[in-house]
DOVOTI-102548 format. One record per atom (N, C-alpha, C): residue in one letter; chain; residue number from 1; x, z, y. Coordinates in nm, 3 decimals, always signed. Layout:
N
<A,A,NUM,<X,Z,Y>>;
...
This chain:
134
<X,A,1,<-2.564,+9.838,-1.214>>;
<X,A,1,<-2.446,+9.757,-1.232>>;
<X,A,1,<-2.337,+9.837,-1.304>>;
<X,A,2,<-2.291,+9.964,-1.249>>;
<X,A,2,<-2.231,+10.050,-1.339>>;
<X,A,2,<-2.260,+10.054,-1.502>>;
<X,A,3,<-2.398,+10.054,-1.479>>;
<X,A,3,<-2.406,+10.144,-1.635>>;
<X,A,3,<-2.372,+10.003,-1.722>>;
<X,A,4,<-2.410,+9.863,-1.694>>;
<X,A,4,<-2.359,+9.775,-1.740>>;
<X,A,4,<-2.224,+9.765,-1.751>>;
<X,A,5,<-2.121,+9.807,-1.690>>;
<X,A,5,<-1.985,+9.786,-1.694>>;
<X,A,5,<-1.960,+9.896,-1.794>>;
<X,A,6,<-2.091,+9.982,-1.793>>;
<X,A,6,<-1.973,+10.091,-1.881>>;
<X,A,6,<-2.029,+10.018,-2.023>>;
<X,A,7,<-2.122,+9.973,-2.034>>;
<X,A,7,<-2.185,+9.914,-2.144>>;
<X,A,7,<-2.061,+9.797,-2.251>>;
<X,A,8,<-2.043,+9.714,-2.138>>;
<X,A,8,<-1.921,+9.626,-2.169>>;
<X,A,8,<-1.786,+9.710,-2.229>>;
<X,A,9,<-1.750,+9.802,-2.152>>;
<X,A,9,<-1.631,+9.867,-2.130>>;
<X,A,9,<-1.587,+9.903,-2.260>>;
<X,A,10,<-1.691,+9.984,-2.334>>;
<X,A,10,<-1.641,+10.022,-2.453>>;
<X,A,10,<-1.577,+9.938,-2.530>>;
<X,A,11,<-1.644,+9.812,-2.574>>;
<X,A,11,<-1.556,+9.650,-2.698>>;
<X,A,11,<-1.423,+9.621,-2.631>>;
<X,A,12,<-1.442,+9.607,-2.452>>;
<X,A,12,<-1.348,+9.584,-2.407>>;
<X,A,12,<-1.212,+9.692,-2.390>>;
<X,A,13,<-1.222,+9.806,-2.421>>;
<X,A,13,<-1.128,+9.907,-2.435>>;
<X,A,13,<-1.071,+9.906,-2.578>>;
<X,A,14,<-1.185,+9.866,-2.688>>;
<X,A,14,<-1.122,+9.828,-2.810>>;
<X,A,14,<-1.024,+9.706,-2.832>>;
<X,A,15,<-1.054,+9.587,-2.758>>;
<X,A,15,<-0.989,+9.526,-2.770>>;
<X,A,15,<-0.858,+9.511,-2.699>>;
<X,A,16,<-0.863,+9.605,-2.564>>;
<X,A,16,<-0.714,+9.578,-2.498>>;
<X,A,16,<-0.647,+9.747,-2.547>>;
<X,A,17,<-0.681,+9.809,-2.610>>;
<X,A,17,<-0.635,+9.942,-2.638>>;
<X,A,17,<-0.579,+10.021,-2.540>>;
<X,A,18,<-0.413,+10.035,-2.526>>;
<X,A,18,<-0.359,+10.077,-2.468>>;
<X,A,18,<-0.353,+10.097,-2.310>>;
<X,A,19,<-0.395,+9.931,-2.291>>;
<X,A,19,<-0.363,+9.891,-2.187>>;
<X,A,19,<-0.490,+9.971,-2.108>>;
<X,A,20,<-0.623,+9.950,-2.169>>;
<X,A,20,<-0.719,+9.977,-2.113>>;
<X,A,20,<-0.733,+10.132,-2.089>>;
<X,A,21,<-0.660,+10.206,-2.164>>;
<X,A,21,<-0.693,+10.346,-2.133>>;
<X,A,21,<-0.581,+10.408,-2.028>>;
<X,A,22,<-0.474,+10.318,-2.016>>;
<X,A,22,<-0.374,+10.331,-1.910>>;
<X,A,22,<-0.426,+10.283,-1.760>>;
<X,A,23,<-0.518,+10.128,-1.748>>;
<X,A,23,<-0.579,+10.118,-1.619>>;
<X,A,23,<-0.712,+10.160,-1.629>>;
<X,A,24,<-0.722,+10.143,-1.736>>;
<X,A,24,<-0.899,+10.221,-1.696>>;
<X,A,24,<-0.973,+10.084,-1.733>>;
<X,A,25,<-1.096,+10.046,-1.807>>;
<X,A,25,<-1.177,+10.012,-1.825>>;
<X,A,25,<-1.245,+9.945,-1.703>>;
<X,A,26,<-1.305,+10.032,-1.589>>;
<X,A,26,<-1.363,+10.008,-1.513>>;
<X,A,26,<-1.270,+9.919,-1.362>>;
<X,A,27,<-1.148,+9.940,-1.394>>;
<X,A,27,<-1.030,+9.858,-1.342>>;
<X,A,27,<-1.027,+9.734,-1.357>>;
<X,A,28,<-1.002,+9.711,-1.477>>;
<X,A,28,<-1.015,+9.570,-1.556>>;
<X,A,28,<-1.133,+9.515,-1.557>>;
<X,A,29,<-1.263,+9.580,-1.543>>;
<X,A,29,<-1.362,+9.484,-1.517>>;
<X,A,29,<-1.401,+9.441,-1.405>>;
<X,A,30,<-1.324,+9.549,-1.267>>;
<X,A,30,<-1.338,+9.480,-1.121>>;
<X,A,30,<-1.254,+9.384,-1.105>>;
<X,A,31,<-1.109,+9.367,-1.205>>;
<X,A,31,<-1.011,+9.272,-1.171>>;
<X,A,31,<-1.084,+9.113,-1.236>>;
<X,A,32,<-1.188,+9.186,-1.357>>;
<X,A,32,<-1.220,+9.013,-1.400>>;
<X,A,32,<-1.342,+9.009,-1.298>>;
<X,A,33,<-1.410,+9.053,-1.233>>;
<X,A,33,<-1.506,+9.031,-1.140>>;
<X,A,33,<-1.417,+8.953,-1.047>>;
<X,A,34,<-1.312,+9.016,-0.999>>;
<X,A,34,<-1.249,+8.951,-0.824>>;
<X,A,34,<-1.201,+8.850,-0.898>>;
<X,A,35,<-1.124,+8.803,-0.981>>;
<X,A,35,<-1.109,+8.676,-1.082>>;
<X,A,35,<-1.194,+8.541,-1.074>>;
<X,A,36,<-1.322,+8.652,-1.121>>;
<X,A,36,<-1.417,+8.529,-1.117>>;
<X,A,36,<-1.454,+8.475,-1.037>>;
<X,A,37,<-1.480,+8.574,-0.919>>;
<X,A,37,<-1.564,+8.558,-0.774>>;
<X,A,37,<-1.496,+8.484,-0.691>>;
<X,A,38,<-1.307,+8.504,-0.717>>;
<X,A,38,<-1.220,+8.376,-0.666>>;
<X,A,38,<-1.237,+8.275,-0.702>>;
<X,A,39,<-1.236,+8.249,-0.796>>;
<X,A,39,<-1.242,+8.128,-0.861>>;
<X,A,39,<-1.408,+8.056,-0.845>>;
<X,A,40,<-1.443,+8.131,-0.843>>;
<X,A,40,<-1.618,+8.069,-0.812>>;
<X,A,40,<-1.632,+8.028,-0.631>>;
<X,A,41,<-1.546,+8.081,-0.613>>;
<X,A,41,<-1.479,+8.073,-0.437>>;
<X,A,41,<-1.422,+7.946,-0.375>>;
<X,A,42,<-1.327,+7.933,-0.492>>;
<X,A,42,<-1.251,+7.785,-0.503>>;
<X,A,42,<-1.313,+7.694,-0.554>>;
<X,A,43,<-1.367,+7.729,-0.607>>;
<X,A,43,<-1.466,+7.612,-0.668>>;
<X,A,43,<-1.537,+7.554,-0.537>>;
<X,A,44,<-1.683,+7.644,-0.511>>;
<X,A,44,<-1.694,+7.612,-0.385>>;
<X,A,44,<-1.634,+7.566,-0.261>>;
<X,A,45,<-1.513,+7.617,-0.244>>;
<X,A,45,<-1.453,+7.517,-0.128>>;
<X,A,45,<-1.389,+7.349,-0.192>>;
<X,A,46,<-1.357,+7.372,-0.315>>;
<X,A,46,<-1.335,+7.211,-0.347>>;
<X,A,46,<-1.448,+7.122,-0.350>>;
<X,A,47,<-1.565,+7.210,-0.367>>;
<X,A,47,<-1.692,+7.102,-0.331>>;
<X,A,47,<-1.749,+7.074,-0.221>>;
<X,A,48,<-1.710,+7.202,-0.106>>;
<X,A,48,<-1.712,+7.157,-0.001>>;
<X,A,48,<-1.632,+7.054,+0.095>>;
<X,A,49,<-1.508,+7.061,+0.047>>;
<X,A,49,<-1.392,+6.956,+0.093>>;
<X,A,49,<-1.453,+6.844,+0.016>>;
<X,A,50,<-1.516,+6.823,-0.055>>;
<X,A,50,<-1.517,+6.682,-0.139>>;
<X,A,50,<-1.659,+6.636,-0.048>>;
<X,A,51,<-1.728,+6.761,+0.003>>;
<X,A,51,<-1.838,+6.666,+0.056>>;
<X,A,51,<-1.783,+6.669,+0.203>>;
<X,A,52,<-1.723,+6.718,+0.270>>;
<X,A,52,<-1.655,+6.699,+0.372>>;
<X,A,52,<-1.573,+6.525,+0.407>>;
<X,A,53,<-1.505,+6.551,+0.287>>;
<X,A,53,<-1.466,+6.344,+0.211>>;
<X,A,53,<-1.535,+6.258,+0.274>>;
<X,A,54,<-1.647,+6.286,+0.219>>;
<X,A,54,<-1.757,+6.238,+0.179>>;
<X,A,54,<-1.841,+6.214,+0.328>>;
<X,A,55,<-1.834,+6.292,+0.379>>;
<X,A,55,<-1.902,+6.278,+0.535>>;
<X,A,55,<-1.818,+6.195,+0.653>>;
<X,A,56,<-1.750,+6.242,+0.593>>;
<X,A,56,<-1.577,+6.177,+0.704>>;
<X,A,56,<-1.570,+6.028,+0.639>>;
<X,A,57,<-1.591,+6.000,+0.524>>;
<X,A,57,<-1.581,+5.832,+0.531>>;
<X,A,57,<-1.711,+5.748,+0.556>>;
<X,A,58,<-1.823,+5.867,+0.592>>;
<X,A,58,<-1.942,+5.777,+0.602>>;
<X,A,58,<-1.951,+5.783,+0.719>>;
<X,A,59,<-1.878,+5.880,+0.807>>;
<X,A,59,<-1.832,+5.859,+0.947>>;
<X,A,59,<-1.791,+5.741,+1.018>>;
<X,A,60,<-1.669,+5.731,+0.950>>;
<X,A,60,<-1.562,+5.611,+0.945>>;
<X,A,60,<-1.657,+5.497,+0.895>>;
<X,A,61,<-1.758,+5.481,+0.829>>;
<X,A,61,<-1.791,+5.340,+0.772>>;
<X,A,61,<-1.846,+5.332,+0.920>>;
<X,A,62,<-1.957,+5.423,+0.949>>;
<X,A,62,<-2.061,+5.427,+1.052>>;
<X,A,62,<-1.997,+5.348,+1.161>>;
<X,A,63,<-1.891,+5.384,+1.208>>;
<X,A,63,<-1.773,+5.399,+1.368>>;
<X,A,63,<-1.802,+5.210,+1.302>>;
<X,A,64,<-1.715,+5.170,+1.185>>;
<X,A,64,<-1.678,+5.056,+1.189>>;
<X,A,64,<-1.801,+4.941,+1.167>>;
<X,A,65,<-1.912,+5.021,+1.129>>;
<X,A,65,<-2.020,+4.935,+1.130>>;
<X,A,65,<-2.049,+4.944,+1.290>>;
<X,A,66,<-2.062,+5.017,+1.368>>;
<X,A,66,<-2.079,+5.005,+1.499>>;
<X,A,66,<-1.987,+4.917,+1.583>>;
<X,A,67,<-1.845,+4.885,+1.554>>;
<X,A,67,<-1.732,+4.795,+1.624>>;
<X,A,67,<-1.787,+4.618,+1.560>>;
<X,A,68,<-1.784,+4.634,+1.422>>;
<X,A,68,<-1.859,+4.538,+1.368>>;
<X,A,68,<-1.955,+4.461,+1.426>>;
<X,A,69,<-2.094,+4.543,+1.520>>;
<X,A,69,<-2.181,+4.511,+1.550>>;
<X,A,69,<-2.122,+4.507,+1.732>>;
<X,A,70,<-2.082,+4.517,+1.747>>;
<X,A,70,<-2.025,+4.538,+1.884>>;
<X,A,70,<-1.993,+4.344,+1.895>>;
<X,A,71,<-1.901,+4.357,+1.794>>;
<X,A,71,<-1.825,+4.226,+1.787>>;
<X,A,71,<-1.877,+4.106,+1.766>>;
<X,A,72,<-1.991,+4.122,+1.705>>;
<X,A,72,<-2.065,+4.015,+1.659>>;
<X,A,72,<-2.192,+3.991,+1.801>>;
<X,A,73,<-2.197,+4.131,+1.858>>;
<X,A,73,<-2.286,+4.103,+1.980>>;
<X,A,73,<-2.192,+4.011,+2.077>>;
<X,A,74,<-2.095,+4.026,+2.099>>;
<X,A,74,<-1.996,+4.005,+2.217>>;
<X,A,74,<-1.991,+3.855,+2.167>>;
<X,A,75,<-1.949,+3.777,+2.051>>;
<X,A,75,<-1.984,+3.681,+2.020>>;
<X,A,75,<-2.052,+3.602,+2.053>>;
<X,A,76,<-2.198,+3.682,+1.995>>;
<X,A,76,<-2.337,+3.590,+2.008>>;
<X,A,76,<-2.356,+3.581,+2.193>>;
<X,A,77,<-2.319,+3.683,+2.239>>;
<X,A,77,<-2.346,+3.643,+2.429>>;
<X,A,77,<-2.231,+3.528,+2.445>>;
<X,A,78,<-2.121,+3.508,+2.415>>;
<X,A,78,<-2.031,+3.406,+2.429>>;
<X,A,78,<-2.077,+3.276,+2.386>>;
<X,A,79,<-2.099,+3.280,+2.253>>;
<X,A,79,<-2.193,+3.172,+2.214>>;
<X,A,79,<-2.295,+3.099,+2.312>>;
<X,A,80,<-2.373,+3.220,+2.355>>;
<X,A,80,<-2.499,+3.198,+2.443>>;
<X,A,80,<-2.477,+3.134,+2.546>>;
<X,A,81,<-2.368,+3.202,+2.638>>;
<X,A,81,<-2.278,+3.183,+2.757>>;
<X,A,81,<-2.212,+2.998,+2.769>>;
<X,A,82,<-2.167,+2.950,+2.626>>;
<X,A,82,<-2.150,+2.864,+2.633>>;
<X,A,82,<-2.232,+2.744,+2.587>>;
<X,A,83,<-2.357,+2.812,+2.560>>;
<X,A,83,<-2.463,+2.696,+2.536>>;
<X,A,83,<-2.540,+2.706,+2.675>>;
<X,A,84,<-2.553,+2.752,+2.777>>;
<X,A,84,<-2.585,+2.775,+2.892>>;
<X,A,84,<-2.547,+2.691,+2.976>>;
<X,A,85,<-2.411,+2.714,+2.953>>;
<X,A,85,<-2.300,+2.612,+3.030>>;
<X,A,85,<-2.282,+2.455,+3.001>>;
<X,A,86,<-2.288,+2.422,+2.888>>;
<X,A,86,<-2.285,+2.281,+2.844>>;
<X,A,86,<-2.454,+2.259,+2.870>>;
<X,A,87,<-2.565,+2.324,+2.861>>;
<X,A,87,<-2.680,+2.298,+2.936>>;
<X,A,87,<-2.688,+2.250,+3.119>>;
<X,A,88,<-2.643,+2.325,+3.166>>;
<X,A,88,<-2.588,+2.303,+3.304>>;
<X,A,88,<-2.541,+2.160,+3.353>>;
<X,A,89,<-2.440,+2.161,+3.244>>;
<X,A,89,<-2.352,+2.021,+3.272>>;
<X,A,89,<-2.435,+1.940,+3.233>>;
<X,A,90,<-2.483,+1.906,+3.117>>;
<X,A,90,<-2.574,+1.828,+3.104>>;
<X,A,90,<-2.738,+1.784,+3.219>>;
<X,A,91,<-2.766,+1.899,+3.267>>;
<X,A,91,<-2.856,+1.933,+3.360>>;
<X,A,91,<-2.798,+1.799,+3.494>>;
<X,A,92,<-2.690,+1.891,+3.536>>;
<X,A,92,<-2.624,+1.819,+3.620>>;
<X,A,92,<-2.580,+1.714,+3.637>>;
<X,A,93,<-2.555,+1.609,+3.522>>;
<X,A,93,<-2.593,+1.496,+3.462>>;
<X,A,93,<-2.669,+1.445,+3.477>>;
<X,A,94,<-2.743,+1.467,+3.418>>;
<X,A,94,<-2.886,+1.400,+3.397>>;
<X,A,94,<-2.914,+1.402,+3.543>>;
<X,A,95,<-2.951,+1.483,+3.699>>;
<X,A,95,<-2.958,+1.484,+3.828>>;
<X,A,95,<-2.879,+1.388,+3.884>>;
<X,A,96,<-2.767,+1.391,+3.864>>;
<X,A,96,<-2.665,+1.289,+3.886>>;
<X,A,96,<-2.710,+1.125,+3.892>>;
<X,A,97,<-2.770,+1.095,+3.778>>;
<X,A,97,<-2.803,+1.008,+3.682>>;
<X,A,97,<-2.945,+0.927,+3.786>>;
<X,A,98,<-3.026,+1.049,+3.758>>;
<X,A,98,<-3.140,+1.076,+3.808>>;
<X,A,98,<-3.113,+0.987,+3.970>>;
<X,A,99,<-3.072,+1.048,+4.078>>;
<X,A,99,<-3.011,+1.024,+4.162>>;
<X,A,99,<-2.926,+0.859,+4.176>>;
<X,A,100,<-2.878,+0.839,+4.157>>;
<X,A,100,<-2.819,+0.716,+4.075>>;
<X,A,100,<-2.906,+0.601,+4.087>>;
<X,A,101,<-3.016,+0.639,+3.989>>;
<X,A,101,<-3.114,+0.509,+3.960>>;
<X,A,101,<-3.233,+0.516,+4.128>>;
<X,A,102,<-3.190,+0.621,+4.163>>;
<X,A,102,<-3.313,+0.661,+4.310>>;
<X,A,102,<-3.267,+0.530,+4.366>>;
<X,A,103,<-3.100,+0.544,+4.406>>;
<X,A,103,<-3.033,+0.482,+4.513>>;
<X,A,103,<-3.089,+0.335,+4.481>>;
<X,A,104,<-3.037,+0.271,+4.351>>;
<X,A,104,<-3.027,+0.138,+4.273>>;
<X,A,104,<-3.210,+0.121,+4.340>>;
<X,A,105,<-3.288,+0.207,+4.319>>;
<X,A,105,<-3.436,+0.141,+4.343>>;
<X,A,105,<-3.447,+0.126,+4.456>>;
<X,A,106,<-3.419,+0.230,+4.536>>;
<X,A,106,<-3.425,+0.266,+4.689>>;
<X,A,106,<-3.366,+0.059,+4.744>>;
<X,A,107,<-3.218,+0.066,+4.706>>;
<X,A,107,<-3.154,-0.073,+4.803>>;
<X,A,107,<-3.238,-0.228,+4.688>>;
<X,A,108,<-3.248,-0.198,+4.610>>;
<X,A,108,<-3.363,-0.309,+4.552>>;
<X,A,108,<-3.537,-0.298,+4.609>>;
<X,A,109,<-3.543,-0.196,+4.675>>;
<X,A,109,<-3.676,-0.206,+4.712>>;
<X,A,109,<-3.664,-0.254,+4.871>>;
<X,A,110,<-3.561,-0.187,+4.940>>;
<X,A,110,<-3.507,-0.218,+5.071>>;
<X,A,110,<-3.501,-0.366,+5.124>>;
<X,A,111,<-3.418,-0.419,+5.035>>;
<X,A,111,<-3.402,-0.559,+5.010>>;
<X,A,111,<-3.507,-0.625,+5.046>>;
<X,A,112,<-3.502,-0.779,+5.136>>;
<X,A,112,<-3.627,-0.821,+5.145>>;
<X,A,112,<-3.668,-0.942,+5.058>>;
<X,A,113,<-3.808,-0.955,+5.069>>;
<X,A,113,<-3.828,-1.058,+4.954>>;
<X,A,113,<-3.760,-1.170,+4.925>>;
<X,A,114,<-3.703,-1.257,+5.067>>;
<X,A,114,<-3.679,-1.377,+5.053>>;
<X,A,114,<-3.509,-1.384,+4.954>>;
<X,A,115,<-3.484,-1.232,+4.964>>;
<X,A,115,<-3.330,-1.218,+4.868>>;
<X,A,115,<-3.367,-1.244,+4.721>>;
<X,A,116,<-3.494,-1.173,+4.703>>;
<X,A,116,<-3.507,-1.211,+4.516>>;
<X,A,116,<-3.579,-1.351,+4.488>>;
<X,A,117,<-3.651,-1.420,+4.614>>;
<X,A,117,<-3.683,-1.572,+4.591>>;
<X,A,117,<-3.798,-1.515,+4.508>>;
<X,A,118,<-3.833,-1.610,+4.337>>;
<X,A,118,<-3.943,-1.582,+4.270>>;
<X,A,118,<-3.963,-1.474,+4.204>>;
<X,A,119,<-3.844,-1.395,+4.162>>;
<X,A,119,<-3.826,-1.333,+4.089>>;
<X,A,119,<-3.866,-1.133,+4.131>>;
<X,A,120,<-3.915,-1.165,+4.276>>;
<X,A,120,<-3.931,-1.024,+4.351>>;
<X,A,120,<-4.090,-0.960,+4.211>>;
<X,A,121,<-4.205,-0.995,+4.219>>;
<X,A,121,<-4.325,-0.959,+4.183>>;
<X,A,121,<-4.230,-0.885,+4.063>>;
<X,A,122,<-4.208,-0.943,+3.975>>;
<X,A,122,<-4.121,-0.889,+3.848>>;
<X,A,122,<-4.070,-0.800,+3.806>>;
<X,A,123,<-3.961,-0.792,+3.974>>;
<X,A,123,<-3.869,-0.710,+3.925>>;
<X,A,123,<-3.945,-0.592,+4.028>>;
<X,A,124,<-4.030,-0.589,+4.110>>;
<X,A,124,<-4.072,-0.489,+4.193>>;
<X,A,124,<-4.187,-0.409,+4.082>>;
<X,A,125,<-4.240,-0.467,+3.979>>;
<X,A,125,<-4.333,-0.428,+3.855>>;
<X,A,125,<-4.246,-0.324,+3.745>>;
<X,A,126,<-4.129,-0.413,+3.743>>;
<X,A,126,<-4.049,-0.333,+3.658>>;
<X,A,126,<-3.980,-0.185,+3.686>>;
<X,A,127,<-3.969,-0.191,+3.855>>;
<X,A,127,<-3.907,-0.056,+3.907>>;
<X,A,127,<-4.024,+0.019,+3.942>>;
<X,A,128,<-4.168,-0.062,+3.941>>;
<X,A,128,<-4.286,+0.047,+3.956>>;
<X,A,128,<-4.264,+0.137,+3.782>>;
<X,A,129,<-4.228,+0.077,+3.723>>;
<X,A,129,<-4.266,+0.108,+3.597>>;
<X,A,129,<-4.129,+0.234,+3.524>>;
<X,A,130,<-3.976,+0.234,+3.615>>;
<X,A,130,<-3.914,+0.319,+3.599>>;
<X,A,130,<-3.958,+0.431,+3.651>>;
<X,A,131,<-3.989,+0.419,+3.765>>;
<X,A,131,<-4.025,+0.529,+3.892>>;
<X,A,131,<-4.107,+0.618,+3.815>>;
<X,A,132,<-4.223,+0.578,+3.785>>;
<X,A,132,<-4.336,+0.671,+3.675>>;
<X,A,132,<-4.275,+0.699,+3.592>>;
<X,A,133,<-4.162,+0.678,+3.458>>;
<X,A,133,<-4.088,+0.749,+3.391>>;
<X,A,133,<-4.045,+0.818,+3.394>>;
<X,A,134,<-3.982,+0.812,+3.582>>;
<X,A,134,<-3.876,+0.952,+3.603>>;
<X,A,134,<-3.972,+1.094,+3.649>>;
């Protein structure tokens, strides 16, 4: 590495003259070495801060794709929650309902014949024929 600097040293002593034989040759080529090696220094840390950037907003996307998905879960169970619920009611309905037509058959079947006169065979055919529906 020396003998290279001294190699350089000589053009470069021609060209700074004075200066070079006052600091020395081998001065001036450690000062453009630490020069460079800074600067090749800085360089590197601006590319590291840039990928640092760079990690930190794919961080930040990540975080907000995760709240994103958070939100849209919390949703879809609400959603769910309330199709559950209007199932229910409906359920409960329909039992209601259900119940309802029991009673209506139950006091029409109770009933004795001579209340429906001709019309009992008929209508006792017709509530055979709900009953199996339900």
């Amino acid at each position: 590495m020396i003998g290279i600097l001294k190699i350089i040293a000589a053009p470069v002593a021609s060209l700074f003259g004075r200066a070079a034989n006052r600091f020395g040759i081998l001065n001036i080529l450690l000062i453009a070495a630490a020069v460079a090696f800074a600067w090749l220094s800085i360089d590197r840390i601006r590319d590291q801060a840039a990928d640092m950037q760079a990690l930190e907003s794919r961080a930040v996307n990540a975080e907000q794709s995760a709240v994103d998905a958070q939100a849209a879960l919390k949703l879809e169970r609400e959603t769910h929650a309330a199709e559950m619920e209007a199932l229910r009611v409906e359920r409960d309905a329909e039992k209601a309902r259900a119940a309802d037509a029991r009673e209506i058959i139950d006091a029409i079947r109770s009933a004795p014949d001579s209340d429906d006169a001709p019309v009992a065979p008929v209508l006792s055919d017709a509530l055979d024929a709900l009953r199996e529906r339900q």
